[in-house]
C-alpha positions as CSV (number, residue, x, y, z in Angstrom):
1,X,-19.7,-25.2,-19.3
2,X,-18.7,-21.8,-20.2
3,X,-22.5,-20.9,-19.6
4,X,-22.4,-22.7,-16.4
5,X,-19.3,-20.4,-15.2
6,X,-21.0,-17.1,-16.3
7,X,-24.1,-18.1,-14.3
8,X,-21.6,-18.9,-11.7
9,X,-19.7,-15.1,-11.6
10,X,-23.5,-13.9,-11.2
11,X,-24.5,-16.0,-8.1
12,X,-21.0,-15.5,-6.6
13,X,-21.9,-11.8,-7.0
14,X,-25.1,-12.4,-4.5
15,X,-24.2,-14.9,-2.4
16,X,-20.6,-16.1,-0.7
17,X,-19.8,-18.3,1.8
18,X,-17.8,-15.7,3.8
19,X,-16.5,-11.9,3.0
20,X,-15.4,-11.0,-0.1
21,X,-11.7,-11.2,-1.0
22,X,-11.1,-7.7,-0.8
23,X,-12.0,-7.7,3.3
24,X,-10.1,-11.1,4.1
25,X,-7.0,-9.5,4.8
26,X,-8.1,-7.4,7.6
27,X,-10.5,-10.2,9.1
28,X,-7.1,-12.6,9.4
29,X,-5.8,-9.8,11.4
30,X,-8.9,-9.4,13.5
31,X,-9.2,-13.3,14.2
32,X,-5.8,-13.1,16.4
33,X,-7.5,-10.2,18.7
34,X,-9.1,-11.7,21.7
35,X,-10.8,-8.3,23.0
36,X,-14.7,-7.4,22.8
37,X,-15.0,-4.4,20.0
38,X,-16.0,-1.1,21.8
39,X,-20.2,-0.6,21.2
40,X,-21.5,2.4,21.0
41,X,-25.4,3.4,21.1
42,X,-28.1,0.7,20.6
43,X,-30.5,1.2,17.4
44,X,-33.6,1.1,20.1
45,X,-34.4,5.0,19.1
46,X,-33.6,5.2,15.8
47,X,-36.9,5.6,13.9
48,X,-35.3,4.2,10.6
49,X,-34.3,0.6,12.7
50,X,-37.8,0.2,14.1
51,X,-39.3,0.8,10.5
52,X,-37.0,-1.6,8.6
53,X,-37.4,-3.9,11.6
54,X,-41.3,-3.8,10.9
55,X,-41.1,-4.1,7.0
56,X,-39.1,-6.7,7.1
57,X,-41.3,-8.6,10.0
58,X,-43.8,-8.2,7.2
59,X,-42.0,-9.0,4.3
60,X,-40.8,-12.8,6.0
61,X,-43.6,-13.8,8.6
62,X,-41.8,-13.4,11.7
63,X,-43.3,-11.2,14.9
64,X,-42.9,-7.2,14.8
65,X,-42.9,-7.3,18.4
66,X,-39.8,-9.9,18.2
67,X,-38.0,-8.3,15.1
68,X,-38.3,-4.9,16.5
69,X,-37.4,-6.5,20.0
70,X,-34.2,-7.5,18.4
71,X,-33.1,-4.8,16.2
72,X,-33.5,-2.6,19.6
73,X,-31.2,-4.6,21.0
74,X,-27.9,-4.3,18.6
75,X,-25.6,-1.5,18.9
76,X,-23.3,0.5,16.4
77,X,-20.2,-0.7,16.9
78,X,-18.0,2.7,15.8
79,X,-15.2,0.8,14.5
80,X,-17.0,-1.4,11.7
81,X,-18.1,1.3,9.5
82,X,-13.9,2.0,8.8
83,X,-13.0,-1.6,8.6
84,X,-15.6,-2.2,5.4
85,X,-13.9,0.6,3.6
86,X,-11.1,-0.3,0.9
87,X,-7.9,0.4,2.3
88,X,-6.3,4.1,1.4
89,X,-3.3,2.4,-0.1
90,X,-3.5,-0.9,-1.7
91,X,-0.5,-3.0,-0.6
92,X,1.2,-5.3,-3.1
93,X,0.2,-8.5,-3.4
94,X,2.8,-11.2,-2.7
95,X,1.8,-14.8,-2.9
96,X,5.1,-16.0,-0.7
97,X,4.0,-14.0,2.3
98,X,-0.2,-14.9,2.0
99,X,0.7,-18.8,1.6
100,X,3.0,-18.1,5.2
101,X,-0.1,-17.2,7.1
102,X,-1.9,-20.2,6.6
103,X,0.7,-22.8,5.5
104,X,2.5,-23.2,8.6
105,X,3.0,-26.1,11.2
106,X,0.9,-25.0,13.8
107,X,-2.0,-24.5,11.3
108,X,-1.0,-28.2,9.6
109,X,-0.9,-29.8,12.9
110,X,-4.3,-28.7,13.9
111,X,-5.9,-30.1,10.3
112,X,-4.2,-33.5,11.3
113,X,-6.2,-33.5,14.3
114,X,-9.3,-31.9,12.5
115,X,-9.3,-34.5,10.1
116,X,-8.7,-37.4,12.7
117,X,-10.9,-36.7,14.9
118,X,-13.5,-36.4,12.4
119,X,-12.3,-38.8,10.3
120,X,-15.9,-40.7,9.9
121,X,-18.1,-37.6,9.2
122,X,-15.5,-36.3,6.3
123,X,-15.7,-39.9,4.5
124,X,-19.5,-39.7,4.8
125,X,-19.6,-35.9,3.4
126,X,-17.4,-36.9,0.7
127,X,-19.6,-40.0,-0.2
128,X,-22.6,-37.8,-0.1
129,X,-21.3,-34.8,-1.8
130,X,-18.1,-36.2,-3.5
131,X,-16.0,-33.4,-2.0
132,X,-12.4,-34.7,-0.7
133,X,-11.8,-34.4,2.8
134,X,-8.7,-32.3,2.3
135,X,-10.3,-29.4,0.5
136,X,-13.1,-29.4,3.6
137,X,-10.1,-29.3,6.1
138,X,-8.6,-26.9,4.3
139,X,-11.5,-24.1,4.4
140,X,-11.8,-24.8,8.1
141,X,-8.7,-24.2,8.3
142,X,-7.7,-20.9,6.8
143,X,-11.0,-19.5,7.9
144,X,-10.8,-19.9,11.1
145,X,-7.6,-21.9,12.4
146,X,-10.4,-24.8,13.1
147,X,-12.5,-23.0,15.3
148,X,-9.5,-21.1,17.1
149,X,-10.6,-17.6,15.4
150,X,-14.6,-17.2,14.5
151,X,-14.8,-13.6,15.6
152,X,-15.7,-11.6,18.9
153,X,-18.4,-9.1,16.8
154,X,-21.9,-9.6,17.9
155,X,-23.5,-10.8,14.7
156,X,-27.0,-8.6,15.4
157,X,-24.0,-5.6,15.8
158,X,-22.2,-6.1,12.9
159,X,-25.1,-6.5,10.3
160,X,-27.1,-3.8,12.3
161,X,-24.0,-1.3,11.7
162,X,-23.7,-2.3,8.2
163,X,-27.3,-1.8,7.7
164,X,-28.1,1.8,9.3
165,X,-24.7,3.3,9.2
166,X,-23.1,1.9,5.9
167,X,-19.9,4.6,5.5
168,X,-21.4,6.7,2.1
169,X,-17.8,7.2,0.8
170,X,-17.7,3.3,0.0
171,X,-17.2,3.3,-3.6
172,X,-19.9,0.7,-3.7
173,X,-21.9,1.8,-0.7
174,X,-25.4,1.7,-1.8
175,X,-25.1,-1.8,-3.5
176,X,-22.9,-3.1,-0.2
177,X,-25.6,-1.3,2.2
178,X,-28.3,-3.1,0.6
179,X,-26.2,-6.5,0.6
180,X,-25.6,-6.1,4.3
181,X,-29.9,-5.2,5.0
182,X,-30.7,-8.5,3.5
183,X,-27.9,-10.2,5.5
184,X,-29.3,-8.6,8.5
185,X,-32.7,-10.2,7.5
186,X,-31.7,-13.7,6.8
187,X,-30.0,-13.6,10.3
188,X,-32.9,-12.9,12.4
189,X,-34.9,-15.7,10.0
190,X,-32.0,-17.9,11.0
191,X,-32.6,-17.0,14.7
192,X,-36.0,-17.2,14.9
193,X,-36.3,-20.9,12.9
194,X,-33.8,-22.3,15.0
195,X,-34.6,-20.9,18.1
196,X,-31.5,-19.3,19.2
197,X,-30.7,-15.8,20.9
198,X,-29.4,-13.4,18.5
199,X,-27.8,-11.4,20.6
200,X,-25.4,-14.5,21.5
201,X,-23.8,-14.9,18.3
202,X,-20.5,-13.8,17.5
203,X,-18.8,-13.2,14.2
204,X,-16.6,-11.4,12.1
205,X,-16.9,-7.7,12.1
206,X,-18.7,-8.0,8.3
207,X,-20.9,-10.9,10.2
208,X,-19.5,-14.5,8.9
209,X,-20.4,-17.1,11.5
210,X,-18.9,-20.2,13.1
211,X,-16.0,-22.2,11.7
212,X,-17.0,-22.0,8.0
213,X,-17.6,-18.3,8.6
214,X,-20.7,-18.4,6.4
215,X,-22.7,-15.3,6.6
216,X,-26.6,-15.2,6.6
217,X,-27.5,-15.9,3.5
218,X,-25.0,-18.8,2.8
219,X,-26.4,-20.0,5.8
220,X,-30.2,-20.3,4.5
221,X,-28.5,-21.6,1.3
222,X,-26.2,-23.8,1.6
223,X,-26.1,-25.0,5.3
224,X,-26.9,-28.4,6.0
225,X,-28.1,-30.3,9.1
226,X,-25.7,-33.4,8.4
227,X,-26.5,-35.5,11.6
228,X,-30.2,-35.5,11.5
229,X,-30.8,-33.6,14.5
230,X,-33.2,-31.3,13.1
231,X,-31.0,-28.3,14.2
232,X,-28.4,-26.7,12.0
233,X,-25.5,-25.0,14.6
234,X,-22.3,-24.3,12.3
235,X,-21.1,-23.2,15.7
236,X,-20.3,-25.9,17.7
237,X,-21.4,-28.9,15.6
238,X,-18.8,-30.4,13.4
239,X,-21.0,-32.7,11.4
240,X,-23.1,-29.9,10.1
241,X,-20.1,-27.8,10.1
242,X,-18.2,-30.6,7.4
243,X,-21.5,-31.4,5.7
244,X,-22.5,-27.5,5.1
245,X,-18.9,-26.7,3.7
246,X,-19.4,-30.0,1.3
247,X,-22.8,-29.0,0.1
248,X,-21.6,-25.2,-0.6
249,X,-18.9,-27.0,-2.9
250,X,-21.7,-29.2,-4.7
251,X,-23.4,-26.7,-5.5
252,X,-20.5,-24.5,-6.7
253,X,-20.4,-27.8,-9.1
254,X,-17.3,-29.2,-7.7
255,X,-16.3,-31.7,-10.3
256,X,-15.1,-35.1,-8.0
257,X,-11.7,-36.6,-9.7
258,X,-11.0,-33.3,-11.1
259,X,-7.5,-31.4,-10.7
260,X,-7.4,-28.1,-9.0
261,X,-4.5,-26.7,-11.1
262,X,-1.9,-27.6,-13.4
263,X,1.4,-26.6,-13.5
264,X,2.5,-24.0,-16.4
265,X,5.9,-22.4,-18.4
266,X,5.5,-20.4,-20.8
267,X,6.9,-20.4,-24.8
268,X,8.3,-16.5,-25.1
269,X,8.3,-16.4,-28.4
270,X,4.5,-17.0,-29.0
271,X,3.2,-15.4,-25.3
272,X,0.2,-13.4,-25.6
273,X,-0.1,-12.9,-22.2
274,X,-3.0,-10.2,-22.4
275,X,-5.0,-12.7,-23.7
276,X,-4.2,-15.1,-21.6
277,X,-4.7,-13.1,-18.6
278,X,-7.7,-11.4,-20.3
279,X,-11.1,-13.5,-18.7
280,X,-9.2,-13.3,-15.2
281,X,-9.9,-16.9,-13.3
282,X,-13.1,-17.9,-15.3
283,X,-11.9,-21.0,-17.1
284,X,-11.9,-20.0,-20.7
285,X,-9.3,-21.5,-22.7
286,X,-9.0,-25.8,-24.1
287,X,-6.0,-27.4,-24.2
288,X,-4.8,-26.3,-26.8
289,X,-6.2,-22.5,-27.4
290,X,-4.0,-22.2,-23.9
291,X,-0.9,-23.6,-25.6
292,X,-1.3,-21.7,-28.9
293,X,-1.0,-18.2,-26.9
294,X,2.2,-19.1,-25.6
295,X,1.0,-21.1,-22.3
296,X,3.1,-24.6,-21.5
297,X,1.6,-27.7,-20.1
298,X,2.5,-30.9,-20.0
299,X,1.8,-34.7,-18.6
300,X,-1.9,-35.0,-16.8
301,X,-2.7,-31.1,-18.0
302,X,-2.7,-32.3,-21.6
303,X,-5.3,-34.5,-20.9
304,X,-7.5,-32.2,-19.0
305,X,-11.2,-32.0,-21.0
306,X,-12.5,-28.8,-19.6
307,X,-11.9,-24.8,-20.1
308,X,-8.1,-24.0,-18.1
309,X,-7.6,-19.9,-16.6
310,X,-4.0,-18.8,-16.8
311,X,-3.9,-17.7,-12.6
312,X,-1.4,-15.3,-12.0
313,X,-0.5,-15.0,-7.8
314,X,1.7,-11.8,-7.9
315,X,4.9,-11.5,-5.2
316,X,5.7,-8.2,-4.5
317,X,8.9,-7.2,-6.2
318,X,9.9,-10.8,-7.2
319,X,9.0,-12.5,-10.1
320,X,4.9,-13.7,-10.3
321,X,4.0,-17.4,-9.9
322,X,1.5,-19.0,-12.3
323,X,-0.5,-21.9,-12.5
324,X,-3.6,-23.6,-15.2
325,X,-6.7,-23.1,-13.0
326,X,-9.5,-25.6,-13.5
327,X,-13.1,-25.7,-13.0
328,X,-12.3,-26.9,-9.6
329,X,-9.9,-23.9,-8.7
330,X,-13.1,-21.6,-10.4
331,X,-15.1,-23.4,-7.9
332,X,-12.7,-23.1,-4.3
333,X,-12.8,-19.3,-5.9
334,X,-16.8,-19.2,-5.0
335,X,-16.1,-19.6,-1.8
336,X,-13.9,-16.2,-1.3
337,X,-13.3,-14.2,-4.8
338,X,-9.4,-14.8,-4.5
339,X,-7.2,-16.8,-6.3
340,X,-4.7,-16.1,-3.3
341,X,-7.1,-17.6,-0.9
342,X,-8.2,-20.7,-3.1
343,X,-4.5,-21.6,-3.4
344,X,-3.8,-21.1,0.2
345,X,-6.7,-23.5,1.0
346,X,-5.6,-25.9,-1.7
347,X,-2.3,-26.0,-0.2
348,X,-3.0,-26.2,3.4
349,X,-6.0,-28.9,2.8
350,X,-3.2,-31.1,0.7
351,X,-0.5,-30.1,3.4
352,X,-3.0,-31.9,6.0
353,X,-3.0,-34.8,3.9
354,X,0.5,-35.4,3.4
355,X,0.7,-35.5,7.4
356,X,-2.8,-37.9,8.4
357,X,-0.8,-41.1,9.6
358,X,-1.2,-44.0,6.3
359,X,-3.2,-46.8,7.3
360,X,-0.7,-49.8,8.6
């Protein structure tokens, strides 16, 4: 299993379902802005677009003629470039005030109407995939408020942007820039197989799409045409939209039956809480190796089988919360690289639940 997770942290490192942790907060923040982002010049005269547009026509099979149609057709969009960039000062994290975001009544509500008015296709993704309803409402959920807040980027824009005009003084920019180029690829593949205008998409300003916000290549990977139609929209259809978020989970080996997390204390007098806190949230530590460095567990958690992480969720200036993370909470972690956001969706998903009407 341990393997499994290592393999895991390098796939994670290529391909996620949505942004990476580190831009989440500031694509919450643009979700609750209805206005168009100011464009600025289109990419029709700039030598280097037109010659990645024809090397990558090329490099996939598709038209020159359409590619480079395409790429003519996006526009920088000025105020991307200082969005990707880390903040100047990192705030501090605080669990308390991340959980209020997303587990509130408004948000909870919406899930219970999610979740009854899909009711059918969530039993059939969780037969098929063996991934609970709750943790599928939950990702719709915090990502986008259940379609409420998908984004008002232009997809073409934002990868485009990304692409040609990466900001160098990323600390990562040539690895992120080349990230971004293949994104920008699989999205005109996307277009072009299932027909659709990509100049008519809208995203997030880093390019996640529809109510999973999955970008591209999520999209080629993961994305699943769940009611036979032979068209995959995670836009408007909320069969493909439940089935794609189900398969993504699969294949992050969700483990069906499995807790997410365990409670924990901790014995003082025999903490070792660097080595506890040492592998981060990669499950690393039995039953009992956890307990011998100070960790305490009880009831269900002392009969969990698999490797536990000791998941710290910091809260500003007040003490930190902890919980034992399973393979499961490793696997909600695949979606967006945050233990923040994987209890947030854990929470809101089994929020949802505790509301759904019991059968008389």
């Amino acid at each position: 299993m341990r393997i499994l997770s290592l393999i895991l942290i390098i796939l994670g490192l290529c391909i996620s379902a949505g942004t990476q942790a580190a831009e989440s907060a500031k694509k919450s923040k643009l979700k609750n802005k209805s206005s168009v982002p100011a464009a600025g010049a289109a990419y029709a005269k700039r030598t280097d677009a037109m010659a990645w547009a024809e090397r990558v026509a090329q490099e996939n099979q598709l038209d020159p003629k359409w590619v480079k149609a395409q790429v003519a057709q996006a526009k920088l969009i000025p105020s991307i470039p200082k969005l990707i960039l880390p903040p100047a000062q990192v705030s501090q994290k605080n669990w308390a005030a991340y959980r209020a975001r997303f587990i509130e009544p408004k948000r909870i509500q919406a899930g219970v109407q999610f979740w009854q008015r899909h009711q059918t296709l969530l039993k059939q993704a969780e037969q098929a995939y063996g991934v609970p309803p709750w943790l599928i409402v939950g990702v719709i959920g915090v990502e986008t408020f259940y379609g409420q807040h998908t984004g008002n980027f232009r997809v073409l824009d934002a990868l485009s942007t990304l692409t040609f005009d990466f900001p160098k003084e990323h600390p990562r920019a040539a690895e992120r820039q080349a990230f971004f180029s293949k994104e920008l690829a699989q999205f005109l593949m996307m277009a072009s197989k299932e027909k659709i205008n990509p100049t008519k998409l809208k995203g997030s300003y880093a390019g996640a799409m529809g109510l999973p916000q999955f970008m591209p290549s999520s999209w080629a990977n993961f994305a699943v045409d769940f009611d036979g139609d032979k068209h995959i929209d995670l836009f408007n259809n909320p069969a493909d939209v439940i089935g794609s978020v189900a398969n993504y989970f699969k294949a992050f080996q969700w483990q069906p039956g499995m807790a997410t997390h365990y409670s924990v204390n901790f014995n003082r007098e025999q903490l070792d809480m660097d080595a506890l806190m040492a592998p981060d949230i990669l499950p690393t530590f039995s039953v009992n190796s956890l307990m011998a460095k100070g960790a305490v567990i009880d009831g269900d958690a002392l009969l969990h089988k698999g490797p536990l992480a000791l998941i710290e969720l910091l809260n500003g200036n007040d003490p930190a919360s902890y919980v034992a993370g399973t393979e499961n909470f490793y696997a909600i972690t695949r979606y967006n690289w945050s233990s923040y956001y994987a209890m947030a969706v854990i929470e809101l998903g089994q929020a949802v639940a505790r509301e759904m009407p019991s059968k008389p």
